[in-house]
N, C-alpha and C positions, 0 to 999 in steps of 0.2 A: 491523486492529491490535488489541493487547491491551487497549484502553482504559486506560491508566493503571492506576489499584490494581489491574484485576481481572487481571492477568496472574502474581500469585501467589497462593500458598497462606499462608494466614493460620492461626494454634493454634488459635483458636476453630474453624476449621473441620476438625481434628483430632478437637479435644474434643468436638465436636457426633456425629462420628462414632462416637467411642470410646463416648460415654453412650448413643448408639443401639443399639451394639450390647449391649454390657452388659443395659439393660434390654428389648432386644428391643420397643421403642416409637418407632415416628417423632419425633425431633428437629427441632423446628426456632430457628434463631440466624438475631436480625436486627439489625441494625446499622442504624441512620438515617445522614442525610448528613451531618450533625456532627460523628460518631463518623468517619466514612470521612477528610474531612478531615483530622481531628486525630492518628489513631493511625495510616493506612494509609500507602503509599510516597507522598512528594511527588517533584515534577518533577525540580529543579535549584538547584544551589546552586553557581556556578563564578567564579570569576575567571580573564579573560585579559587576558597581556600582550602584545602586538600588536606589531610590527617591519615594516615593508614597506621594501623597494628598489624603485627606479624610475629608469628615462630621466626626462629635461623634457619629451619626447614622452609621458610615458604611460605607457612598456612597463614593465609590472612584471618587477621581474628576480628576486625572492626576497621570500619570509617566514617569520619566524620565531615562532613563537607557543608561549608559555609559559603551561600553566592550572596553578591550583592549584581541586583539585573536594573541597567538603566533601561526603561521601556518607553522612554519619549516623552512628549510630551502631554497625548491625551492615551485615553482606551480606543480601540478599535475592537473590533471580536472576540477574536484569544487574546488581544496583547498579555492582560494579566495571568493567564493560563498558560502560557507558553514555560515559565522557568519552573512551573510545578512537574511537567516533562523527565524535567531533567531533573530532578526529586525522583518524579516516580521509577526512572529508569536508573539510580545509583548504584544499584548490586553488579549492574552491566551482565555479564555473562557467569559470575562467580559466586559461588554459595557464601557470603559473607553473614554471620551471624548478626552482626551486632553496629546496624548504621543509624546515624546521627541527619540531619540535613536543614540548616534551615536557610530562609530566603527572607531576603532584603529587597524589595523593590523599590526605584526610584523614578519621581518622574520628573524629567531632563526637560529644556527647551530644544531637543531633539526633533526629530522625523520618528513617530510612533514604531515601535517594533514589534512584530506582528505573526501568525505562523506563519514564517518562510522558511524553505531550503529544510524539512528535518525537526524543528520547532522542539527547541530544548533536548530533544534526543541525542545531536550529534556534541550537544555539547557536555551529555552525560560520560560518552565517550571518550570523549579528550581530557576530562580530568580524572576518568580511573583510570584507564591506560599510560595516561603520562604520570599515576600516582604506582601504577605496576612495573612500569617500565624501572622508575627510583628506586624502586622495591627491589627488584633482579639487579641493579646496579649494585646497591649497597651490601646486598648477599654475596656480591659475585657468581650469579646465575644466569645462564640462559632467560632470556627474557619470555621463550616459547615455552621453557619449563615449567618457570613461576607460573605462569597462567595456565596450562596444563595441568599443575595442582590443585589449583581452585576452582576449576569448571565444576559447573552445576551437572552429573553425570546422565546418560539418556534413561537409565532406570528410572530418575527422581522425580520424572516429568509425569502431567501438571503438577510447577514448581510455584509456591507461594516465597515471595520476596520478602524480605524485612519492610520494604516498603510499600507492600499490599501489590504489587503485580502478580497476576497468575499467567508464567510462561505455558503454553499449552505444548508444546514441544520442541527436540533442541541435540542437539548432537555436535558442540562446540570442538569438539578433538578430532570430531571428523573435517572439520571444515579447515581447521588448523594443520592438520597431518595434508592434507590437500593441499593446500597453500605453500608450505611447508617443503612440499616435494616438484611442487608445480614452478617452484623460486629457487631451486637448487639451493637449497639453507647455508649449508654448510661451507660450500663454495663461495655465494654472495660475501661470506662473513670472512673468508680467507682474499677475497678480492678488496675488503672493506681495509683489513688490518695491512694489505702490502700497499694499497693505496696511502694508507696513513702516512707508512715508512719512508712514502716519496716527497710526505709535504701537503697531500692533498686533503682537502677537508670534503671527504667522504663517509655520508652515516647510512647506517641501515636501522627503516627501522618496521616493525610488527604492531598492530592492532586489531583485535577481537570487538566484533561491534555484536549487540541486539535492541534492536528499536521498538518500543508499542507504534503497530499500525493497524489498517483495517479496523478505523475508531468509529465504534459504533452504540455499544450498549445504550440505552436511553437512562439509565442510572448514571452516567457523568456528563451528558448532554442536557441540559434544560428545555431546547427546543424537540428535544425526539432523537432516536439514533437508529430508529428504522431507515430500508428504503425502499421504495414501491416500482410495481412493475405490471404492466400489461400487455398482452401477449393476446393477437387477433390472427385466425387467420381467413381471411375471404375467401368467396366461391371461386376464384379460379385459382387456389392453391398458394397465392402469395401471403408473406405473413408481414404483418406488423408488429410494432414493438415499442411500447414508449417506459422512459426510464427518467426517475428521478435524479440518477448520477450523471450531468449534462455533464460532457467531456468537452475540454478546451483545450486538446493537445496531448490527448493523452492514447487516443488513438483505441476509444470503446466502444466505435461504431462498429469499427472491424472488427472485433474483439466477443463483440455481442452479438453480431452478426455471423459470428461465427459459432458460436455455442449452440445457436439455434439452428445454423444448418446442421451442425453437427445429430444434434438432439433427434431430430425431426429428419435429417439424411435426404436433405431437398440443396441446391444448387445457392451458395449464398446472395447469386444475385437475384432471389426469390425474395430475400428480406432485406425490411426497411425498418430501421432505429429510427425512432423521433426524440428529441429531446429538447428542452429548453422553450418552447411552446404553449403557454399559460392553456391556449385553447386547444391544445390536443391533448399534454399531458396533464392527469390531473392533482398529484400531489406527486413530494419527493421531500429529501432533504437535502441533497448536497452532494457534490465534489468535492472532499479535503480530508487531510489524516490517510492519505493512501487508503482509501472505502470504497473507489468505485467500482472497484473487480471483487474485492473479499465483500461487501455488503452489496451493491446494487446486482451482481453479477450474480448472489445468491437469488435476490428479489424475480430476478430474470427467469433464472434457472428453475425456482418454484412454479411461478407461473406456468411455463414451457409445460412443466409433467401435468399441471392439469389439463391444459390442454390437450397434451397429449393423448390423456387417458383418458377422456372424454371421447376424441376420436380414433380411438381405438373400438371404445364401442360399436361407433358407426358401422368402422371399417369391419370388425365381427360381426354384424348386423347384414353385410353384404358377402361376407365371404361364409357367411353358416360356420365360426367357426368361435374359440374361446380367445377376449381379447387378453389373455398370458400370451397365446401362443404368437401375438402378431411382430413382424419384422418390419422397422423403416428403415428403406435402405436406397440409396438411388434415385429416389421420386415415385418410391411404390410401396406398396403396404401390403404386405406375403403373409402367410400362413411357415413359421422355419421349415424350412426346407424345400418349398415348394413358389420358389421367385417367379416361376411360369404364370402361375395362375394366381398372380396377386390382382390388385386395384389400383393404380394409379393415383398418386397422392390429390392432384386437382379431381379427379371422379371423385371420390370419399369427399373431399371438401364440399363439391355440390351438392352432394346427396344430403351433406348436416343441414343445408339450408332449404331444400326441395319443399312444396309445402303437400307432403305428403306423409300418410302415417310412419310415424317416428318409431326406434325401440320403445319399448315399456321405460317408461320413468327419464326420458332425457327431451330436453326442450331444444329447438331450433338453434344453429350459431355453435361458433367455434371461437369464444372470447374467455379468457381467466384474467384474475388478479391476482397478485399478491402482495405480501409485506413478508419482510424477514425483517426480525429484530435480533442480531450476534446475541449468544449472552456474555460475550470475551472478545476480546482484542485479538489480533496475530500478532506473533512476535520473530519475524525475520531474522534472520545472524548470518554474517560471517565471518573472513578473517583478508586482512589486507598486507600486504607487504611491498615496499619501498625503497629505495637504494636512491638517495639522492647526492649529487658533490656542488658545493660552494663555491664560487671563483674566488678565490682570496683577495686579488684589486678588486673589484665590483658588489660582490655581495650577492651577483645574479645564483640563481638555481638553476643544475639542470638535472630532470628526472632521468635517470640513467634503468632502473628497471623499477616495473608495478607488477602485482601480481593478484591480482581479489578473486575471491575463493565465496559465489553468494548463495546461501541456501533460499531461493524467491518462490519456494513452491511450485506448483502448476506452473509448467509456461503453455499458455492457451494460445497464443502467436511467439514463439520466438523469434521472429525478425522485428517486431515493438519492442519485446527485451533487450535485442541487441543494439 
């Protein structure tokens, strides 16, 4: 994602250029975390107003939800697009017939509000879970029930929303029955009610999330929601790699570095990611909406097979043999079954560039591009649980138990995850 402020451009960062050029002398402008807080985009500023319908069984039959979003005092990027977010994502995780939504936005003498933290998603969350939560209250239900009745089921999927999202897949009872077990439910809830007994202001409480991320389609971006990628590798077998998803913390050097060694079954310190580089990379779009691993990470991946397959010909071309059957594995490139008598991933490398007769029909060079354009969003989910107590003199909180249950897909590095 974009981390919050850094996914714009700021005047200072104009002006820092314009005096550089000017006086032909490296510029540098720094900003402490002070200054970042106070002057840069903040998260959110919204109110809703919440409406639910329901059977006495549970079944939600419609919602209606009314925000008014203060967004500061000018536009930035998303600012305006930020509380459509939370529009798009109102059905939350539940098959809801029948929803309502509209938006009020105003602009404040405020600090501009901007995508940060989530951008409209989490606050999609908080007003249908805390409109389900009322819901189980007023029934007298299990809070885990109620929403166990209304999950959108794994049969249903790809799910179209009343609100035009297409969930592309989704197993919310799983994630719930996980959490669920993982929190001793049952227990918590017996430790919540003898706590009461004592005096203590102790609540438990449950929420079902699912977010639009990996924002990419170029049908609700005006600037493009591709992203590109180029994948080289040189005569002595090291590879490079440039990527329009420039990471600032997010940790896709290693991440991309790794897909490739992976791919390609060479040593990751054999490759090098470039990014953010006018003069090396040459197009992209972006870091933000959580895209740099579901979009750029595809853009990467594309590339890599052509290459691949390309030097696979090579590598057939030297071993006499069909490039289906070839194997990279180690820093060698085998014939299956026969790892003895492979090639050596830097041999094959040099051989693409030797200036010597080539197979039939491939030119010199080990270099691809690509672009992927998503035609959909991903939509992540899971289920979170809480157990927090209130000091009655002070008002402090203290988190007494959490429990998050996250379906994130592929973990390609789980120590970044963790």
């Amino acid at each position: 994602g974009g981390f919050g402020k850094k996914v714009d451009v700021y005047p200072e960062e104009y002006v820092a250029a314009a005096i550089s050029k000017r006086l032909g002398l490296p510029i540098k402008w720094t900003e402490d975390r002070s200054e970042a807080f106070v002057a840069t985009t903040h998260g959110r500023d919204i109110i809703g107003y919440v409406d639910l319908a329901a059977k006495r069984d549970g079944t939600v039959l419609g919602l209606k939800l009314r925000l008014i979003a203060d967004i500061g005092a000018y536009n930035m990027l998303f600012t305006a697009a930020v509380p459509t977010l939370t529009m798009l994502m109102a059905s939350a995780t539940y098959k809801i017939p029948a929803i309502r939504v509209t938006i009020t936005e105003v602009f404040t003498n405020k600090t501009p509000t901007e995508s940060y933290r989530g951008a409209g998603r989490p606050e999609a969350t908080y007003f249908v879970e805390r409109a389900m939560d009322m819901l189980a209250l007023e029934l007298r239900m299990d809070p885990a029930e109620v929403r166990r009745k209304n999950f959108i089921k794994p049969h249903e999927f790809p799910f179209q929303t009343q609100m035009g999202a297409v969930y592309d897949s989704g197993d919310y009872e799983r994630a719930l029955d996980r959490a669920l077990k993982n929190a001793d439910w049952e227990r918590l809830k017996a430790e919540r009610d003898a706590a009461r007994k004592e005096g203590r202001l102790v609540g438990l409480g449950l929420s079902m999330y699912v977010e639009v991320c990996g924002i990419g389609p170029s049908a609700i971006l005006p600037w493009g929601g591709w992203e590109h990628s180029q994948v080289t590798i040189q005569r002595d077998g090291r590879i490079s790699a440039t990527t329009g998803a420039s990471p600032h913390g997010q940790g896709n050097e290693t991440t991309f570095a790794q897909m490739l060694a992976d791919q390609f079954g060479v040593p990751i310190e054999h490759i090098t990611i470039h990014h953010g580089d006018t003069a090396v990379v040459k197009q992209g779009v972006g870091t933000f909406g959580s895209r740099s691993q579901a979009v750029g990470g595809a853009a990467l991946h594309m590339a890599g097979i052509k290459v691949k397959t390309k030097m696979a010909r090579f590598a057939a071309s030297l071993l006499e043999a069909s490039e289906h059957d070839l194997v990279f594995e180690n820093g060698t490139i085998f014939v299956a079954g026969s790892p003895a008598s492979g090639k050596s991933f830097t041999d094959v490398a040099a051989f693409a560039y030797r200036p010597v007769p080539l197979p039939e029909g491939l030119e010199p060079g080990l270099s691809e591009e690509a672009f992927f354009e998503p035609s959909n969003n991903t939509y992540p989910f899971g289920c979170h649980i809480s157990m927090i107590e209130i000091d009655r003199e002070t008002g402090e909180p203290t988190l007494l138990k959490l429990v998050a249950v996250d379906d994130a897909g592929n973990l390609i590095n789980p120590m970044i995850v963790e």
